[in-house]
N, C-alpha and C positions, 0 to 999 in steps of 0.2 A: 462303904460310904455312899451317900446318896441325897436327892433334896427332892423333892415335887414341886411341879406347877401345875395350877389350874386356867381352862380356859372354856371358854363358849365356842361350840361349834354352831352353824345356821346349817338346817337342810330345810326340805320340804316336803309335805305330805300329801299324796293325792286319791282322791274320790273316783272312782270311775261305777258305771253304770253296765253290768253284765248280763246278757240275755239268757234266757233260761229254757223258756218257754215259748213256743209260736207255734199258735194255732190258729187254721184258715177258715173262714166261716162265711168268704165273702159270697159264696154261692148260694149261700141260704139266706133268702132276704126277709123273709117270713119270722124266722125262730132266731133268738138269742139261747143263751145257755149259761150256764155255770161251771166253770172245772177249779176241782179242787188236785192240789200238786204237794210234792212232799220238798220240802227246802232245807239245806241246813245253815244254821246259825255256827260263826265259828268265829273264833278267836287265837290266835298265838304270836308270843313273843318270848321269848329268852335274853338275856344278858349276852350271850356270845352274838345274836345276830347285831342288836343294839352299838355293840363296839363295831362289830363289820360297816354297818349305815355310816356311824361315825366317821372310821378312817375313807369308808370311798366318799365322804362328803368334800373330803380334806384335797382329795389327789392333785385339783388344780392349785392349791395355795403353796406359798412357800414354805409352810411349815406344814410339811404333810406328820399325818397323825399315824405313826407306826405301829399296822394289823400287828406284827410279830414281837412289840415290845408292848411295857408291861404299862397298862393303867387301868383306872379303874372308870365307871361311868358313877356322876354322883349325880344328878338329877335331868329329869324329861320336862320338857315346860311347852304346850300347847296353844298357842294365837290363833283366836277365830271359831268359828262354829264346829266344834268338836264332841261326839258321844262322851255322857259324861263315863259310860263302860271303857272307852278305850283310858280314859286318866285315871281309874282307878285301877285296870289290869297290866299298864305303865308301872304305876305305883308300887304295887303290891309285889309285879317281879324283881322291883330293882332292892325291895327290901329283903325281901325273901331270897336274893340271890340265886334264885333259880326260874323255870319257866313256869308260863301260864298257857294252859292251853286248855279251850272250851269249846266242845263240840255237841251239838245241840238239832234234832232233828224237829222240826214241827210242818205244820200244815196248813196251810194258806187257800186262800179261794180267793176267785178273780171272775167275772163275766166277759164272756164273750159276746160283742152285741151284734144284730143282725147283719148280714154283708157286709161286716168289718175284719177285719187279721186282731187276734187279742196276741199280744207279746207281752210275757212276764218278765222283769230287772228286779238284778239284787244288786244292791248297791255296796260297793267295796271299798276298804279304805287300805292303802300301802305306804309305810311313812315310819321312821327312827326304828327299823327292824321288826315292826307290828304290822300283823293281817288281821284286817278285819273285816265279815260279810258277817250282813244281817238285815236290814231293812229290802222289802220287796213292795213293785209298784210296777202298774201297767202303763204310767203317766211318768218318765222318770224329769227329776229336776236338776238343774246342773246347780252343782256345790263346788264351791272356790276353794285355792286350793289352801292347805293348812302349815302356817309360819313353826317352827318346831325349832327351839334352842337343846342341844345336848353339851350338858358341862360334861366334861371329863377332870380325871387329877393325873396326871402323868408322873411318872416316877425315871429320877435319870440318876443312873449309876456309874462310879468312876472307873475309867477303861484304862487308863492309862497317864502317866505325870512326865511332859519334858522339861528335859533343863534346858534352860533357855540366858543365854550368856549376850549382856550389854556393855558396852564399852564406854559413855558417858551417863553420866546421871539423870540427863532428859530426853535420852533415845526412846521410843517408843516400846514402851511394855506390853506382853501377851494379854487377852482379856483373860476375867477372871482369874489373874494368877493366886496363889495360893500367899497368907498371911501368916509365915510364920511366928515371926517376932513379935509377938501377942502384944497391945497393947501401944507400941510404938507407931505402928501402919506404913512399915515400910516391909515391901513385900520381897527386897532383898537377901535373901539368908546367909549370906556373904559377907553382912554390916560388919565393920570392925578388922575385919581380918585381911585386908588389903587386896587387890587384884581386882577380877574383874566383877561387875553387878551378877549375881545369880538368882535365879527364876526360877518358880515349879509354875509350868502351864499344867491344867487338871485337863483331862477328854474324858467326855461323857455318851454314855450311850441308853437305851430305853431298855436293854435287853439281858436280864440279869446272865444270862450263861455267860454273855463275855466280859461279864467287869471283874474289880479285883475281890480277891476272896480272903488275900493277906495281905500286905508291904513289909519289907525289911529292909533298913538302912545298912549298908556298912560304912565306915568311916576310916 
């Protein structure tokens, strides 16, 4: 027995600016130059990191989102100046159910100019369990940082049912107790048969190893 809920987690994704390259030229005041450098373009994300991003997003709320139970992630949603490469490698892993990893070597040129320092940046993006470097610049720019919704579906399974015993009719009842008496909406299982109010409280957990696998009543 089981039910899901869905929710929006908030994190954020951030741009940083990585040095690569630096080269001194400030003693030659005469000659500039050209250097050409070999960079890689890269990309990875997976579905297991994705849920990790998720739950440490979670740690300070009160409903932290549990690494070791079971849900699923059902979409990535992106705020702001964003490669459209990293929405579509978002995309494609969460359908695909598996990773995306792209590794890609090319070749860049940069000038050095006279009695200057030339320093090459690549520019990197970390954010909902995605890495991303690819853009390079001797000029770098700062970019803000990036708003990122992760829906998750959580699934909670039944761990355990107490009986739960009232003594008047308006004493305060368990939440969620269970409804046997179908159609009536008295959550009593006791109706009729005199004594005291009787109650099944349900407990739920995210974590299918410990919930129930069968129920048996005796009577």
């Amino acid at each position: 027995m089981f039910y899901s809920t869905e929710r929006v987690i908030n994190t954020v994704g951030k741009y940083e600016w990585v040095r690569l390259f630096n080269i001194d030229n400030s003693s030659n005041n005469a000659l500039g130059f050209k250097r050409t450098e070999k960079v890689t373009k890269s990309i990875l994300v997976d579905v297991e990191s994705i849920k990790r991003s998720a739950a440490s997003s979670t740690k300070s709320d009160s409903a932290k989102l549990d690494i070791g139970g079971v849900f699923e992630i059902m979409k990535v949603d992106f705020s702001g100046k964003i490669e459209e490469e990293i929405k579509s490698s978002m995309e494609s892993t969460l359908t695909s159910k598996n990773k995306t990893e792209i590794i890609v070597e090319k070749t860049v040129e940069y000038t050095v100019e006279p009695g200057k320092k030339g320093v090459l940046y690549q520019l990197r993006f970390h954010g909902a369990g995605l890495s991303y470097a690819d853009e390079v610049s001797t000029h770098p720019n700062h970019r803000p940082d990036v708003q990122i919704e992760i829906k998750v579906r959580e699934y909670w399974f039944l761990q355990n049912i107490n009986v739960i015993y009232g003594e008047n009719y308006n004493d305060p009842r368990p939440n969620g107790v269970i409804k046997v008496n179908e159609g009536v909406g008295n959550p009593d299982i006791n109706t009729g048969y005199g004594g005291k109010y009787v109650y099944l409280e349900p407990e739920w957990t995210q974590s299918g190893v410990s919930s129930f696998n069968s129920i048996s009543i005796g009577l």
